[in-house]
Biotite code that builds the C-alpha atoms (Angstrom):
import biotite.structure as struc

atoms = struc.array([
    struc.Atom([-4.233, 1.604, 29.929], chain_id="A", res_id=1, res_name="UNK", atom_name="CA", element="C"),
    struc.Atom([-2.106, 0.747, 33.020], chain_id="A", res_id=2, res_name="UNK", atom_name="CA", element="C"),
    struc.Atom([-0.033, 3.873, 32.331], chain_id="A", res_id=3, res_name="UNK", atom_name="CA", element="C"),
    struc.Atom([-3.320, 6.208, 32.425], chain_id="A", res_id=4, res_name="UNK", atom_name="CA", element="C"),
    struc.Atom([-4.668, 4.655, 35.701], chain_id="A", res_id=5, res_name="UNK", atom_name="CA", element="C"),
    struc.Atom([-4.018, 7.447, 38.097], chain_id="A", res_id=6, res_name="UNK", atom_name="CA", element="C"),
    struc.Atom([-5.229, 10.141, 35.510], chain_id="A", res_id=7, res_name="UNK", atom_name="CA", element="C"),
    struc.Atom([-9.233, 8.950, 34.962], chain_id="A", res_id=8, res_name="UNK", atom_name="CA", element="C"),
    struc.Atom([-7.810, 8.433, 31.057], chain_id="A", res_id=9, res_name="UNK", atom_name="CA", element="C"),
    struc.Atom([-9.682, 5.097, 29.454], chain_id="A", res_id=10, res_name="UNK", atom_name="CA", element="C"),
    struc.Atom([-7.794, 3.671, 26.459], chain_id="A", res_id=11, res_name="UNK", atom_name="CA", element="C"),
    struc.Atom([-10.640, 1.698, 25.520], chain_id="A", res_id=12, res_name="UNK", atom_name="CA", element="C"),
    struc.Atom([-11.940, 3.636, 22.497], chain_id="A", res_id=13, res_name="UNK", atom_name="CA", element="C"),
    struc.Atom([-8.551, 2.740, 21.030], chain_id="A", res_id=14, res_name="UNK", atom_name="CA", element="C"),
    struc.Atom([-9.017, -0.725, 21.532], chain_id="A", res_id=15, res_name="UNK", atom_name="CA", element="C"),
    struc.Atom([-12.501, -0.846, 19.978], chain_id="A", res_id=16, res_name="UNK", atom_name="CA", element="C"),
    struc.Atom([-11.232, 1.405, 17.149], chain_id="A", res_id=17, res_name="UNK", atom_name="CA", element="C"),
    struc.Atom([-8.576, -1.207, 16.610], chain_id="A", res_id=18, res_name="UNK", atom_name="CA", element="C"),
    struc.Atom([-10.911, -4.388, 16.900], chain_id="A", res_id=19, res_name="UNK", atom_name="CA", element="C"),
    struc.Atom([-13.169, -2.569, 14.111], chain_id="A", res_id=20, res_name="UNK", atom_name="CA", element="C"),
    struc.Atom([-10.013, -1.912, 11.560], chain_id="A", res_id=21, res_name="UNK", atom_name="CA", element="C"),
    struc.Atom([-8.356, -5.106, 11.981], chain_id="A", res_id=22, res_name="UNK", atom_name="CA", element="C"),
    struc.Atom([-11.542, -7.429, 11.051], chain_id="A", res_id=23, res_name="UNK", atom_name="CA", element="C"),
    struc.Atom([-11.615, -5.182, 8.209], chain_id="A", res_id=24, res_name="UNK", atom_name="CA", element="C"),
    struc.Atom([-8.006, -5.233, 7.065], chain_id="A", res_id=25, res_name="UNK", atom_name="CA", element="C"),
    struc.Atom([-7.694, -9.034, 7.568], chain_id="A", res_id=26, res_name="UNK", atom_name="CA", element="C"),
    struc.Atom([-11.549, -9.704, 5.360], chain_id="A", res_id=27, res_name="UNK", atom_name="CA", element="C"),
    struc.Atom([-9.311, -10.767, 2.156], chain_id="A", res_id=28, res_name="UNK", atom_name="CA", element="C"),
    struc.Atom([-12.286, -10.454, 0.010], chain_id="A", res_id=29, res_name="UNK", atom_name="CA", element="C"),
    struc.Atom([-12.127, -6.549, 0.535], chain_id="A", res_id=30, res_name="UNK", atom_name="CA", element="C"),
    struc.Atom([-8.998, -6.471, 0.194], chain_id="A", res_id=31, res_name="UNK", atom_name="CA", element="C"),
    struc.Atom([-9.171, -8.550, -3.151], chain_id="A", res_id=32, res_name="UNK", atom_name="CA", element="C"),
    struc.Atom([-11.367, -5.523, -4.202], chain_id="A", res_id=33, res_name="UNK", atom_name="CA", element="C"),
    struc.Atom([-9.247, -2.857, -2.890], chain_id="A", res_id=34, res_name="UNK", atom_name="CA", element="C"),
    struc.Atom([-6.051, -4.224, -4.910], chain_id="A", res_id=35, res_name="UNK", atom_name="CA", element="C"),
    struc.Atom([-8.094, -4.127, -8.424], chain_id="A", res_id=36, res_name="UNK", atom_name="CA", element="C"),
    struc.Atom([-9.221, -0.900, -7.930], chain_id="A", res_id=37, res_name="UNK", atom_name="CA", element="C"),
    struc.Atom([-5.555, 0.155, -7.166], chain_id="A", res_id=38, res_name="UNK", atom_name="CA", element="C"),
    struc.Atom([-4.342, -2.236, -10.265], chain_id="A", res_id=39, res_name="UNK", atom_name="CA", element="C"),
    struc.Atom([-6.553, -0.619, -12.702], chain_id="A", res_id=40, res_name="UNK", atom_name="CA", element="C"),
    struc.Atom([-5.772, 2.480, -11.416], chain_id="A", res_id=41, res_name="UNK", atom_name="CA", element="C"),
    struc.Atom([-2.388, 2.735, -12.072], chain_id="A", res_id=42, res_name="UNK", atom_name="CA", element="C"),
    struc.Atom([-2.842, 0.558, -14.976], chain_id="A", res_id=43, res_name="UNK", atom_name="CA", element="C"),
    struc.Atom([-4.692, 3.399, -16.628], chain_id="A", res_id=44, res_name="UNK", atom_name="CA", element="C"),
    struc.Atom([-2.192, 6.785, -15.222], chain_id="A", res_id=45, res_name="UNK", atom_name="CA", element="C"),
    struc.Atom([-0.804, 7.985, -18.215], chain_id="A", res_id=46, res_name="UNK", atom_name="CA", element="C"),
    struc.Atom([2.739, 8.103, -16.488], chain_id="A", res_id=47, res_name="UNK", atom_name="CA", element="C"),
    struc.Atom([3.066, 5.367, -13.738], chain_id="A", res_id=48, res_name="UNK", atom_name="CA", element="C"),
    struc.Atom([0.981, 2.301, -15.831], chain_id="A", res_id=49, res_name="UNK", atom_name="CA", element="C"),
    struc.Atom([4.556, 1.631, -16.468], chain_id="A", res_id=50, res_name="UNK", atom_name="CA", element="C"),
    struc.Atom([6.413, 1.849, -13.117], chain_id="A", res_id=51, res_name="UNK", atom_name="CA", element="C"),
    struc.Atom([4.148, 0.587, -10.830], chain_id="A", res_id=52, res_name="UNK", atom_name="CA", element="C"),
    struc.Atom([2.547, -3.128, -10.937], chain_id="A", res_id=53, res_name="UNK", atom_name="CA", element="C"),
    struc.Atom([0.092, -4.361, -8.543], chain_id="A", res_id=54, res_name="UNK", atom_name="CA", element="C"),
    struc.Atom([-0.470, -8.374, -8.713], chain_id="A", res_id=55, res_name="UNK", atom_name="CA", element="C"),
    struc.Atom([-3.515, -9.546, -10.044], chain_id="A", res_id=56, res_name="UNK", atom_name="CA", element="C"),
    struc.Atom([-5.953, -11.229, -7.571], chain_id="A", res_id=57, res_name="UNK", atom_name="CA", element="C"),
    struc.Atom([-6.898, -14.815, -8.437], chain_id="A", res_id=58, res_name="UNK", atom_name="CA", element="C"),
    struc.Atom([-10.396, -15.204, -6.942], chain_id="A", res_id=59, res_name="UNK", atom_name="CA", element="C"),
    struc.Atom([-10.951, -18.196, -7.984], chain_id="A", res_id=60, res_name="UNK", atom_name="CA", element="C"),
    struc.Atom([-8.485, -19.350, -5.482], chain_id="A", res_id=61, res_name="UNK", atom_name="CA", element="C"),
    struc.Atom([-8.991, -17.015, -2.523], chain_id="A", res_id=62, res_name="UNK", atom_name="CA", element="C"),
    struc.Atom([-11.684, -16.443, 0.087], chain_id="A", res_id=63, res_name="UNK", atom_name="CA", element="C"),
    struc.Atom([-11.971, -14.489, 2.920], chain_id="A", res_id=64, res_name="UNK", atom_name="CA", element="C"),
    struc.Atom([-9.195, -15.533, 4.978], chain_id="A", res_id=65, res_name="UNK", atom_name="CA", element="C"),
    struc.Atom([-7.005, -16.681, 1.988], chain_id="A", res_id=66, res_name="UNK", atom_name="CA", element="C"),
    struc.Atom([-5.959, -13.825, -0.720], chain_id="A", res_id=67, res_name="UNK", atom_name="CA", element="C"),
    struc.Atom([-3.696, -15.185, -3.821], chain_id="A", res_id=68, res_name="UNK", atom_name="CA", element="C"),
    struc.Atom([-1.634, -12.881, -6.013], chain_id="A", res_id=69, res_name="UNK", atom_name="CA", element="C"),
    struc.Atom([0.669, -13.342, -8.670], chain_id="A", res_id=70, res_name="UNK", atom_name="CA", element="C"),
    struc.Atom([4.101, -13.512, -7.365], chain_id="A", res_id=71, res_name="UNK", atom_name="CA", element="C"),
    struc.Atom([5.689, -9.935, -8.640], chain_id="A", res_id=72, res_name="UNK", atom_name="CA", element="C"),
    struc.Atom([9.050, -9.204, -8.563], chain_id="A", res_id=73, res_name="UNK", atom_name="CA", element="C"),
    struc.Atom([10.214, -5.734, -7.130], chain_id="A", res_id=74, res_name="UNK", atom_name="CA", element="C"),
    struc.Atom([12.394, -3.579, -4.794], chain_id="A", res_id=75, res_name="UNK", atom_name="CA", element="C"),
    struc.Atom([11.151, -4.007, -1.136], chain_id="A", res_id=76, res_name="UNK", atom_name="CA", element="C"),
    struc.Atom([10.260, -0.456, 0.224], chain_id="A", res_id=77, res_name="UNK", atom_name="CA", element="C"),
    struc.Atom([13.411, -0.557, 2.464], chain_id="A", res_id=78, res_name="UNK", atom_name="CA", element="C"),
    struc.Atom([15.474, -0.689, -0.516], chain_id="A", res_id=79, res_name="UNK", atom_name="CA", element="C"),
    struc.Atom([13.992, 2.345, -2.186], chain_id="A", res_id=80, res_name="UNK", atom_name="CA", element="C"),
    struc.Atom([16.764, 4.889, -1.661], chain_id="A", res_id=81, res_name="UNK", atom_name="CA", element="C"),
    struc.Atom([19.432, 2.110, -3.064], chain_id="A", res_id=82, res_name="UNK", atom_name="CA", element="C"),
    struc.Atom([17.692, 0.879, -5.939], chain_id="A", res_id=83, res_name="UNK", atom_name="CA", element="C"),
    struc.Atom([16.733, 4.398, -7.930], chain_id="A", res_id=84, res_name="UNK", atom_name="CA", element="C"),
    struc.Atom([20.203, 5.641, -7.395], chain_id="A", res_id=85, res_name="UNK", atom_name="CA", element="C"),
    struc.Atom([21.617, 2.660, -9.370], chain_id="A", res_id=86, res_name="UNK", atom_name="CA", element="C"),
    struc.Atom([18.778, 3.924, -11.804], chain_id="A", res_id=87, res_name="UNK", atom_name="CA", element="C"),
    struc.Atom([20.117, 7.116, -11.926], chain_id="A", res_id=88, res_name="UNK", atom_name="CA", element="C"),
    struc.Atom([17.124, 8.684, -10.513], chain_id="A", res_id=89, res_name="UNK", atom_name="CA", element="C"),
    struc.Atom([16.907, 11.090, -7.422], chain_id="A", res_id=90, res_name="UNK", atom_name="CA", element="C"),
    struc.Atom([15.386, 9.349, -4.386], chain_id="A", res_id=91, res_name="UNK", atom_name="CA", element="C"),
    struc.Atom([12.457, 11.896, -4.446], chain_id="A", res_id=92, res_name="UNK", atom_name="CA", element="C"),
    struc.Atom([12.123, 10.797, -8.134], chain_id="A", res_id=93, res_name="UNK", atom_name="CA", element="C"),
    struc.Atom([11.713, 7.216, -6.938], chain_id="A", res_id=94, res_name="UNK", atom_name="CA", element="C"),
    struc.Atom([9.608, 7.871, -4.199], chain_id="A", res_id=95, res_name="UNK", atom_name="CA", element="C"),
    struc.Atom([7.153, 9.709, -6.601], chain_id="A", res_id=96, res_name="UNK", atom_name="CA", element="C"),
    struc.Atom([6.922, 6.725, -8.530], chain_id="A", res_id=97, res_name="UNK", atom_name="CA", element="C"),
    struc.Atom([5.875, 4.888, -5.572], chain_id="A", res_id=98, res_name="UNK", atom_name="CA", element="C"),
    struc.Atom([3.159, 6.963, -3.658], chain_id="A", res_id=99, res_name="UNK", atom_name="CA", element="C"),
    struc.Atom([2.077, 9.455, -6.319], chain_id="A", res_id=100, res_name="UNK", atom_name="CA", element="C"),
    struc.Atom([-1.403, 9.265, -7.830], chain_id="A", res_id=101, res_name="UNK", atom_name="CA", element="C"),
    struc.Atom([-1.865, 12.286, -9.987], chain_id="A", res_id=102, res_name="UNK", atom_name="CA", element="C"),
    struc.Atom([0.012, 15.326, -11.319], chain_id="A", res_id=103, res_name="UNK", atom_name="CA", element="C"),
    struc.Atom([3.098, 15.262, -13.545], chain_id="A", res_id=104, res_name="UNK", atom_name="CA", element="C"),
    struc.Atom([5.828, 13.111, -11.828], chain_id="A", res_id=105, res_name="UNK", atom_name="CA", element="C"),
    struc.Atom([8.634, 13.968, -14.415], chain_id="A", res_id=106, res_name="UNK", atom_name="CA", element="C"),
    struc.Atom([8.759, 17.563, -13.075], chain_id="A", res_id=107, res_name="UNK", atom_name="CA", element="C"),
    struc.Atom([11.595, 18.390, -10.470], chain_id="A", res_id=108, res_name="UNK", atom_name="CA", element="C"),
    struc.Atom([10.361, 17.339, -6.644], chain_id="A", res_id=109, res_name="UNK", atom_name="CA", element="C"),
    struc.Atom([13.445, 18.527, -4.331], chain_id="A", res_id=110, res_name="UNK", atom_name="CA", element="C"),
])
């Protein structure tokens, strides 16, 4: 806000915008809901149910402050571009794989 002060400009919507999305964010129990809608999602997508895997929540062990997963292993995001050309995929192929929900993600992308 201090860089604002001579202008009249208040920042403080931003902050209570923030305050508002970070509770929710950080409530693990929707976020234990979020992840098995995404999970059976892509379990069910006729082309990714095989390329993508999102952990399974274990309730029974988490709460609202705690969430527990199974431990998947993977390719961090920042490894994305390395990792599908020792595939011997195109990087837009991989990056399909990772953020596309719908359409056909064998056609050609770039």
């Amino acid at each position: 806000q201090w860089a604002f002060r001579d202008d009249g400009f208040s920042m403080s919507w931003a902050v209570d915008e923030f305050e508002k999305n970070v509770k929710r964010e950080l409530d693990f129990e929707v976020e234990a809901a979020n992840s098995e809608s995404c999970r059976l999602f892509f379990q069910g997508h006729r082309t990714l149910s095989t390329r993508v895997v999102v952990p399974r929540v274990h309730l029974e062990h988490s709460t609202r402050r705690v969430l527990t997963m199974d431990f998947a292993e993977g390719t961090p995001i920042s490894q994305l571009a390395t990792a599908v050309r020792r595939q011997g995929e195109t990087v837009a192929e991989g990056r399909d794989a990772q953020f596309s929900t719908g359409g056909d993600e064998t056609r050609a992308v770039e």
